[in-house]
TORDO-814183 format. One line per 5 residues: number of its first residue (from 1); their letters; for each residue z, y, x of N, C-alpha, C. Coordinates in pm, 1 decimal, padded with zeros to 6 digits. Each point is the difference from the previous one (the first is absolute). Layout:
N
NUM> a> Z:Y:X:Z:Y:X:Z:Y:X | ...
# end
This chain:
167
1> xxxxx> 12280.2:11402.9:09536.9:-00084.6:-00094.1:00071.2:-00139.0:00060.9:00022.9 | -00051.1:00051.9:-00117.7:-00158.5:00117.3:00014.3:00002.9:00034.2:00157.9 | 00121.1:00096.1:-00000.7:00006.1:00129.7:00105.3:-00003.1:-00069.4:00127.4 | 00078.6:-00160.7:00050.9:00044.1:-00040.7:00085.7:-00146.7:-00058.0:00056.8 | -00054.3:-00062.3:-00101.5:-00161.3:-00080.3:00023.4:-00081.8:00116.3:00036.9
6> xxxxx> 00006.9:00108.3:-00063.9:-00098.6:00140.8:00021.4:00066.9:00036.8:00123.1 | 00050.2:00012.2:00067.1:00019.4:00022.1:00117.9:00008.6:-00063.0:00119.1 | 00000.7:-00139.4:-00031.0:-00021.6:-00108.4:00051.7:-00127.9:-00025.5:00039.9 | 00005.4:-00161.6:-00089.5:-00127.8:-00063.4:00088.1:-00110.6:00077.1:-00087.6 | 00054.2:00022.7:-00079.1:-00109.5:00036.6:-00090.1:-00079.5:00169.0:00048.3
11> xxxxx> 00040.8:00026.5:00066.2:-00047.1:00096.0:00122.2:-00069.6:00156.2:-00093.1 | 00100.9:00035.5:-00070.8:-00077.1:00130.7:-00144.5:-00082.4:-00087.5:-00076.2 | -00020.0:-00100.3:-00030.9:-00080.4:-00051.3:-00111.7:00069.3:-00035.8:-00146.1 | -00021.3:00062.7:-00081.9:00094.7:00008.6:-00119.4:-00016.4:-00125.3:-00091.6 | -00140.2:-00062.8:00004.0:-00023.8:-00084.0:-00053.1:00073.6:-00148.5:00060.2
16> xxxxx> -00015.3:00003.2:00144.1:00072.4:-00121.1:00071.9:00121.5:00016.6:-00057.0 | 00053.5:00143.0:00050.8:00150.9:00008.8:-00022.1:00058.2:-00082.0:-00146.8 | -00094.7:00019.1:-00053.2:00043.3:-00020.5:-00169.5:00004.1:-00194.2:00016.7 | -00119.1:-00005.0:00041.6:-00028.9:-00172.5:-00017.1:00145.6:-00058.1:00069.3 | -00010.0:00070.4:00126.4:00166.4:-00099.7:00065.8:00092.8:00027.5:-00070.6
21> xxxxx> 00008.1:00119.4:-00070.1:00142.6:-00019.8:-00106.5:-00010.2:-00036.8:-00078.7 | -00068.7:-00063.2:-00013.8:-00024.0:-00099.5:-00174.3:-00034.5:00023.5:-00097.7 | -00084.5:00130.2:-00017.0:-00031.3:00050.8:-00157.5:-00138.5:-00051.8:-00010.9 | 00001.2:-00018.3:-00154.8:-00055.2:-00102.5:-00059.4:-00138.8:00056.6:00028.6 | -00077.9:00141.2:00018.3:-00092.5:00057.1:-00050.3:00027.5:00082.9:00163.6
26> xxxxx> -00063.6:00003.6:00074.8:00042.2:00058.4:00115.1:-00128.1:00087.5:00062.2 | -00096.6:-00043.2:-00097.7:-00115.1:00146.3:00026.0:00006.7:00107.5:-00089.3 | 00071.6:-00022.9:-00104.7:-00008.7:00123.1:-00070.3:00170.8:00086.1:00048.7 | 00095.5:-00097.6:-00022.9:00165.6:00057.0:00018.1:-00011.9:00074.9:00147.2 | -00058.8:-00099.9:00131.2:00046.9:00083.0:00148.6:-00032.9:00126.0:-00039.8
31> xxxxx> -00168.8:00028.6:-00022.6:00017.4:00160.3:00029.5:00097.1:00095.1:-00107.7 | -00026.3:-00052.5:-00092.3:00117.5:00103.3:-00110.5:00144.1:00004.1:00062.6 | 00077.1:-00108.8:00106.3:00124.3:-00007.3:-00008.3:00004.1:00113.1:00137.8 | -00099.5:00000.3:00089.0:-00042.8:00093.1:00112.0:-00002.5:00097.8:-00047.4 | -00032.7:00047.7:-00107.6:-00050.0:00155.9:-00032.1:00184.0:00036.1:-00077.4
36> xxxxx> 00085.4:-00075.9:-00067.7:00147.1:00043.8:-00049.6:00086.2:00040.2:00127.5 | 00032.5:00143.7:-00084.5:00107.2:00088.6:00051.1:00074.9:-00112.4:00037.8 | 00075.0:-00080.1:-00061.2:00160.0:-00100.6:00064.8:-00049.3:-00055.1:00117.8 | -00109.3:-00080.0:00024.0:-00106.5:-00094.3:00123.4:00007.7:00117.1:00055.1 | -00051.9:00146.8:-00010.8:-00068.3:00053.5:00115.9:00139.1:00031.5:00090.9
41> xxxxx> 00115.6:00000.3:-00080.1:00144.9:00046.7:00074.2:00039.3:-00097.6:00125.5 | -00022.0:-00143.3:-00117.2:00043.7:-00085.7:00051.6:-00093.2:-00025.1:00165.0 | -00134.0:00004.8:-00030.3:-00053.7:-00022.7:00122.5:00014.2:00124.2:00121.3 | 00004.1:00157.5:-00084.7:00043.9:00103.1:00135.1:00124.0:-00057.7:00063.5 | 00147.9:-00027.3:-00117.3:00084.8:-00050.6:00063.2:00029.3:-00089.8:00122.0
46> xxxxx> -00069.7:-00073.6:-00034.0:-00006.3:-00172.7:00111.1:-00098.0:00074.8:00092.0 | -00111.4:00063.7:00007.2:-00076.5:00059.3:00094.6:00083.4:00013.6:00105.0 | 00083.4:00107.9:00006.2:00089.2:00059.7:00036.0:00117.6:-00063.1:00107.2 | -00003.7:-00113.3:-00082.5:00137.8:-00076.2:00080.5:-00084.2:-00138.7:00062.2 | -00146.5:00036.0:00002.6:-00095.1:-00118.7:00016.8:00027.1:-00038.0:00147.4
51> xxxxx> 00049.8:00108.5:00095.1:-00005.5:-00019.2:00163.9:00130.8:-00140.2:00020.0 | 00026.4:-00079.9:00060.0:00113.8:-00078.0:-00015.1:-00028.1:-00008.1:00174.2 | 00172.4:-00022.2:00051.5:00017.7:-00058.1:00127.1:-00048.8:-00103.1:00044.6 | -00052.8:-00091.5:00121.6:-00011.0:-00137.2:00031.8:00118.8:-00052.5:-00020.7 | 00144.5:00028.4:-00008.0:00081.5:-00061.9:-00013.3:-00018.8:-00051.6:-00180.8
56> xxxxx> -00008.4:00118.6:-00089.4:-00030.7:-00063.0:-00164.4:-00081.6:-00004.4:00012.0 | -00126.0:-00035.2:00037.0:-00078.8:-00109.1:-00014.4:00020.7:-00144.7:00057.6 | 00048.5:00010.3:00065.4:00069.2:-00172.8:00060.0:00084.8:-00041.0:-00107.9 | 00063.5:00093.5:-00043.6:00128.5:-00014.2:-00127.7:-00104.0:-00085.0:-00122.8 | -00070.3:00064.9:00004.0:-00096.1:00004.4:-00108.7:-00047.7:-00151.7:-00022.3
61> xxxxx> -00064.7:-00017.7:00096.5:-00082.4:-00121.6:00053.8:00110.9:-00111.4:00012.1 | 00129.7:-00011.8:00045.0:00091.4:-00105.3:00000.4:00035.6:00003.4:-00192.8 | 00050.8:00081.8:-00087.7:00002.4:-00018.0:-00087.3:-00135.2:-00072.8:-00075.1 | -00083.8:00025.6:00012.3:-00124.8:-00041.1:-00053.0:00019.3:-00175.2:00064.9 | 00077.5:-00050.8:00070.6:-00049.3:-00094.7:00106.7:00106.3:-00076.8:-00098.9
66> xxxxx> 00147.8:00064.9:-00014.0:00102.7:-00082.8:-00033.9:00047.8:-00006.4:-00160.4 | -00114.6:00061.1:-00081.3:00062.0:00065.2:-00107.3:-00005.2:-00154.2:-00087.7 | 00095.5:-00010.6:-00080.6:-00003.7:-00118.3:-00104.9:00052.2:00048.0:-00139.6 | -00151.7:-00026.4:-00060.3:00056.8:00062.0:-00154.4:00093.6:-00106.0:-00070.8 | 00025.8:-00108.5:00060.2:00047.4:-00123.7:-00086.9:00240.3:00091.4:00012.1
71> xxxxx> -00007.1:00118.4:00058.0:00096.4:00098.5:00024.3:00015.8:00047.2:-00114.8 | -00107.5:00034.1:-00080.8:-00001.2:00077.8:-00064.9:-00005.5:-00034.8:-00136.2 | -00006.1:-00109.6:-00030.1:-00023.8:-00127.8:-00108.7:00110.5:-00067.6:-00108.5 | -00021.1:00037.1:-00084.1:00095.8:-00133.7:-00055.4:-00028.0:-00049.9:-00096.7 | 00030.7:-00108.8:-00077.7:-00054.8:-00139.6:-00004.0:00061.3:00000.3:-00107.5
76> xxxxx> -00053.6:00031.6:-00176.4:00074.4:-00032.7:-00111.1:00040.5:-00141.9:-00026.4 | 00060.6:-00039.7:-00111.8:00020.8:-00113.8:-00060.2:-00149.2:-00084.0:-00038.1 | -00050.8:00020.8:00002.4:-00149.7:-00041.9:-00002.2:-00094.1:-00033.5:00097.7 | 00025.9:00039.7:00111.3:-00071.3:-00047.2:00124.8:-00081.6:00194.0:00038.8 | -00040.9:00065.3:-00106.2:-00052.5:00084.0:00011.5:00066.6:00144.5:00086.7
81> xxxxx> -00069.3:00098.3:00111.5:00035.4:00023.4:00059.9:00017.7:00191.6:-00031.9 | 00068.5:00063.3:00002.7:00027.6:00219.8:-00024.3:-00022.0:-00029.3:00224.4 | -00093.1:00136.9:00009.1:-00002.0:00052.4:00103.0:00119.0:00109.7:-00003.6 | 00104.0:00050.8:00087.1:00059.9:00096.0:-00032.2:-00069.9:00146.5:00057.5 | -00103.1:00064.8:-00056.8:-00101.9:00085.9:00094.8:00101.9:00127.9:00025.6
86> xxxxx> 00096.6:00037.7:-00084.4:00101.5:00106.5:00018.2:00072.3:-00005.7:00158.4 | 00068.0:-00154.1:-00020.0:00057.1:00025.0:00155.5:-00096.9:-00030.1:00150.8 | -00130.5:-00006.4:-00059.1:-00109.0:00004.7:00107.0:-00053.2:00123.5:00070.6 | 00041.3:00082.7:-00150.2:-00062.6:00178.5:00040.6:00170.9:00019.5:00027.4 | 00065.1:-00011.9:-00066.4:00107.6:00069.8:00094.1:00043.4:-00040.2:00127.4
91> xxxxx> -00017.0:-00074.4:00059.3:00011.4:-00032.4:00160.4:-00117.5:00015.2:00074.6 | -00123.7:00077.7:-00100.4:-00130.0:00044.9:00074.1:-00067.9:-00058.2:00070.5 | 00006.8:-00134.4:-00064.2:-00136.0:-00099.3:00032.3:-00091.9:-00013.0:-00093.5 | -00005.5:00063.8:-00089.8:-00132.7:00046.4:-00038.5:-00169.3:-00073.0:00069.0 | -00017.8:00079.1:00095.7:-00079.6:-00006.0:00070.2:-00048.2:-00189.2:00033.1
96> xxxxx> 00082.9:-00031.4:00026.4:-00018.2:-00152.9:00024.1:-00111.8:-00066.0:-00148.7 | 00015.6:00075.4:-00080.3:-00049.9:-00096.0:-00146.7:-00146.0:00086.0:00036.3 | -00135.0:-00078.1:-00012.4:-00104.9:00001.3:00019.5:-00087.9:00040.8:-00146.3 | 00046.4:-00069.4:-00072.6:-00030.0:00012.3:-00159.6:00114.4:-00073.6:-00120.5 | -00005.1:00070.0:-00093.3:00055.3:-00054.1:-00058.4:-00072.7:00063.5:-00162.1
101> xxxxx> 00051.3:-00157.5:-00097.2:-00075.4:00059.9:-00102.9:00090.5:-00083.9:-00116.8 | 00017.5:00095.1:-00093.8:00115.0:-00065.6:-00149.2:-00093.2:-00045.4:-00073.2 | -00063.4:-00172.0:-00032.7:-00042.0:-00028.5:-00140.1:00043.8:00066.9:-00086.6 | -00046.7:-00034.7:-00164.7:00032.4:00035.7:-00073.3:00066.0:-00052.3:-00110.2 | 00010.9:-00129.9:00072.9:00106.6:-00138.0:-00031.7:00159.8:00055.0:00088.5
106> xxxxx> -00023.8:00125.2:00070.4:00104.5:00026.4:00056.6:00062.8:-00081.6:00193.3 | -00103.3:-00029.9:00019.6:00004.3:-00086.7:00139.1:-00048.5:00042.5:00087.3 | 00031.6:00019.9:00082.6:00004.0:00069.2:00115.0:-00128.1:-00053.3:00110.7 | -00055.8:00017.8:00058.2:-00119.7:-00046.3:00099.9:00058.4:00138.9:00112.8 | 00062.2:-00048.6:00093.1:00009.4:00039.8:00167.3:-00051.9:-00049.6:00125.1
111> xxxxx> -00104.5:00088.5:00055.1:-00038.3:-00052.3:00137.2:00084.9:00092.5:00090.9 | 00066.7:-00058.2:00065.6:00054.3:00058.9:00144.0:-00126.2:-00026.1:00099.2 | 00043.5:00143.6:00081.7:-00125.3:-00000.6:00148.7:00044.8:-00129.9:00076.7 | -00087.9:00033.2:00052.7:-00010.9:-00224.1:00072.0:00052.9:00018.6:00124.1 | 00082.1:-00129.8:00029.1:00127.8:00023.5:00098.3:-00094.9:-00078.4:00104.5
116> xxxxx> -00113.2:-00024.9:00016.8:-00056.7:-00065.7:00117.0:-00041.0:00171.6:00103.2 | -00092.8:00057.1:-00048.5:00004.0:00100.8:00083.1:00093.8:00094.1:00092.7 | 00113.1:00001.7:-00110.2:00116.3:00092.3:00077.4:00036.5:-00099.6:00075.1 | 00002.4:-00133.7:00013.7:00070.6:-00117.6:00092.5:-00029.8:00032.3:00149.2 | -00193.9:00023.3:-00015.6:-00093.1:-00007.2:00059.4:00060.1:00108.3:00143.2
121> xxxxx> -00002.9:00182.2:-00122.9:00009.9:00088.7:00045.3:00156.3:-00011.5:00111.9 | 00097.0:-00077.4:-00041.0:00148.3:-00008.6:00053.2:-00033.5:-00027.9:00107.6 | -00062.5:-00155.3:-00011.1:-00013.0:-00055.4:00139.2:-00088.7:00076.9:00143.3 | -00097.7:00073.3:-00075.8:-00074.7:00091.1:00084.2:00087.1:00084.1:00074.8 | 00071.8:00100.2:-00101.7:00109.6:00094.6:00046.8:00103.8:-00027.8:00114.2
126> xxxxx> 00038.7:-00166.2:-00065.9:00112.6:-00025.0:00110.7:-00071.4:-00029.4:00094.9 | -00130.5:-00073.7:00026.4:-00049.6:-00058.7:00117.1:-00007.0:-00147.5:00000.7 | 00045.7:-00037.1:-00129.0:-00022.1:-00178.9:-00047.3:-00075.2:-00048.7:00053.0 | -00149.8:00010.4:00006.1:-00119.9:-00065.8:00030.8:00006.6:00040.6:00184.5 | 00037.0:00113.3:00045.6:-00026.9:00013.2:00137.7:-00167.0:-00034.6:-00006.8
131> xxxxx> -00042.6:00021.5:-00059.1:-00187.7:00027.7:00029.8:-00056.9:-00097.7:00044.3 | 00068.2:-00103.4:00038.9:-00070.9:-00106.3:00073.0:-00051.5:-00099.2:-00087.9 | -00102.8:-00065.7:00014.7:-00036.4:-00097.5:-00079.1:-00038.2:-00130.6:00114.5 | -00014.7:-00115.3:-00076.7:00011.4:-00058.7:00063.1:-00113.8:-00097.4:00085.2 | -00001.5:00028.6:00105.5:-00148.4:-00015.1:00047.2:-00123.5:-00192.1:-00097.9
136> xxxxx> -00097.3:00056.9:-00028.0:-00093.2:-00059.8:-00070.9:-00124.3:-00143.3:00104.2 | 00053.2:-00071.9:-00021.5:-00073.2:-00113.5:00116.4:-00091.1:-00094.6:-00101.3 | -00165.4:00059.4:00032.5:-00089.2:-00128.4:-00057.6:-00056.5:-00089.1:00093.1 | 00000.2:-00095.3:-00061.2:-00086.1:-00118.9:00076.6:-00071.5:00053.4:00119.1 | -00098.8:00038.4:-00036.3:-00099.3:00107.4:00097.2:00085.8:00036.8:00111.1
141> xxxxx> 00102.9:00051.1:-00007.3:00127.3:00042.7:00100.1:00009.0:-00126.3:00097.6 | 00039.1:-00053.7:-00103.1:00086.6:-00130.7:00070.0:-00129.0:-00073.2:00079.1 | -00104.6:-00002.7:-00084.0:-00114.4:-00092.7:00109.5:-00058.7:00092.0:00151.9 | 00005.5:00121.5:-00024.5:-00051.6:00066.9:00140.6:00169.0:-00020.8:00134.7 | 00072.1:00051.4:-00064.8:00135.5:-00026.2:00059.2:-00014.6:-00143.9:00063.5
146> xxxxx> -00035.2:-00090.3:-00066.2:-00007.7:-00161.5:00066.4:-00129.5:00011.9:00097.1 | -00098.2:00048.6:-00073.7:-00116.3:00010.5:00150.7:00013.5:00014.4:00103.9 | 00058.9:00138.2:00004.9:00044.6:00080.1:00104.9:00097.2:-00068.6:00081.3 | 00074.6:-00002.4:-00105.0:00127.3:-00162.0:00091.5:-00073.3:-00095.2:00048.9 | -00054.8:-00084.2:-00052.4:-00070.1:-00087.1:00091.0:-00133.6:00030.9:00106.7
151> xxxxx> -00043.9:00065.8:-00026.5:-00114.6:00075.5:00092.3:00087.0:00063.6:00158.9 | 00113.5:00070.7:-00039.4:00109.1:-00043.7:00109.1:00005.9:-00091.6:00061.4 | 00062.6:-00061.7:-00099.9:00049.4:-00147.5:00099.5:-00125.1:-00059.9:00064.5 | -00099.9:00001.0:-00053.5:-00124.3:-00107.9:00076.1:00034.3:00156.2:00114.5 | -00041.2:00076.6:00012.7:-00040.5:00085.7:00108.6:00137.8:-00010.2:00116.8
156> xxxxx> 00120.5:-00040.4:-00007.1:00131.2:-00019.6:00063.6:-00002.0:-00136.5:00055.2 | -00153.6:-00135.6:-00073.0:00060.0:-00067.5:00019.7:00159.5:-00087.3:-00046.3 | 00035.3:00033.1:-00028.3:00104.9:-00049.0:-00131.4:-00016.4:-00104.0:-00135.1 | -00113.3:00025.5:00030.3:-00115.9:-00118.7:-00093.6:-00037.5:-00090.6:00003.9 | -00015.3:-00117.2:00012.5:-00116.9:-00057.3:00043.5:-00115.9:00011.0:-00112.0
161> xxxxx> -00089.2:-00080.9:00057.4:-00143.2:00035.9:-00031.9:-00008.2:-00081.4:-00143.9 | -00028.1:00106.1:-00073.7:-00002.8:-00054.1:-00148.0:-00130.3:-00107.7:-00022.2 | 00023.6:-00064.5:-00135.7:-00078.1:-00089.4:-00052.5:-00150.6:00044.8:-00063.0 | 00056.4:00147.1:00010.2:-00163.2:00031.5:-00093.7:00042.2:00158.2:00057.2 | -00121.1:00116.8:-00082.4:00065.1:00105.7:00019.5:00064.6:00068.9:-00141.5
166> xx> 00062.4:00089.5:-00005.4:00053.8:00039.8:-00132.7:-00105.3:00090.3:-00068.4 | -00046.3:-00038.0:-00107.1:-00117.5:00060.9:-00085.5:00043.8:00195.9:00052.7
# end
């Protein structure tokens, strides 16, 4: 999670990187976990394979859109809930989990990335919104529009001669 945030949003910042993955102490751990041989592999590695198609990134972004950890869940005799995180990394959704952090009561705290943005991004992609919005009418609108309309009509004749004039 370090490596994914450090390359991420967290844009080379070791300290962010650390805070979004959940460690408890994240000004002192980011830079030490930045400076280990295993991190520095891990981040040349992913460097490396960092370029992705527009097609996996659409991939990307619909998983992020449709993902449901309640998949991944199950539900002891107690009401209490095991994440299964094994078959999450082995079908390599990984990436979808934002943070995650093990009490020490043994309980799990998971944020998944937020499915409003990728919604956002879909509809953009496909053309959902078509760009148009929908035209905005204030009062102000509506009262010159009537002026003009009636300032017409008296000038057409179409009128007769009003009772007063309009402020």
């Amino acid at each position: 999670m370090f490596v994914e945030h450090y390359l991420g949003e967290s844009s080379g910042s070791a300290v962010d990187a650390a805070r979004r993955a959940g460690y408890r102490w994240p000004e002192k751990l980011g830079p030490r976990l930045v400076k280990a041989s295993a991190v520095q592999a891990a981040i040349d590695a992913r460097g490396a394979t960092a370029a992705l198609a527009s097609n996996e990134v659409l991939a990307r972004v619909a998983e992020v859109a449709s993902f449901d950890l309640l998949d991944f869940m199950r539900v002891d005799q107690d009401g209490g809930c095991k994440v299964n995180l094994k078959l999450v990394k082995r079908l390599g959704l990984g990436h979808l989990i934002e943070r995650l952090r093990i009490n020490k009561d043994g309980t799990q705290d998971i944020e998944l990335e937020p499915k409003a943005p990728a919604l956002v991004k879909l509809g953009e992609h496909y053309n959902l919104w078509k760009g148009e919005k929908q035209p905005q009418v204030t009062l102000v609108d509506v009262a010159k529009h009537l002026r003009a309309r009636y300032e017409e009509l008296r000038r057409t004749g179409e009128c007769g001669e009003p009772l007063e004039d309009l402020p």
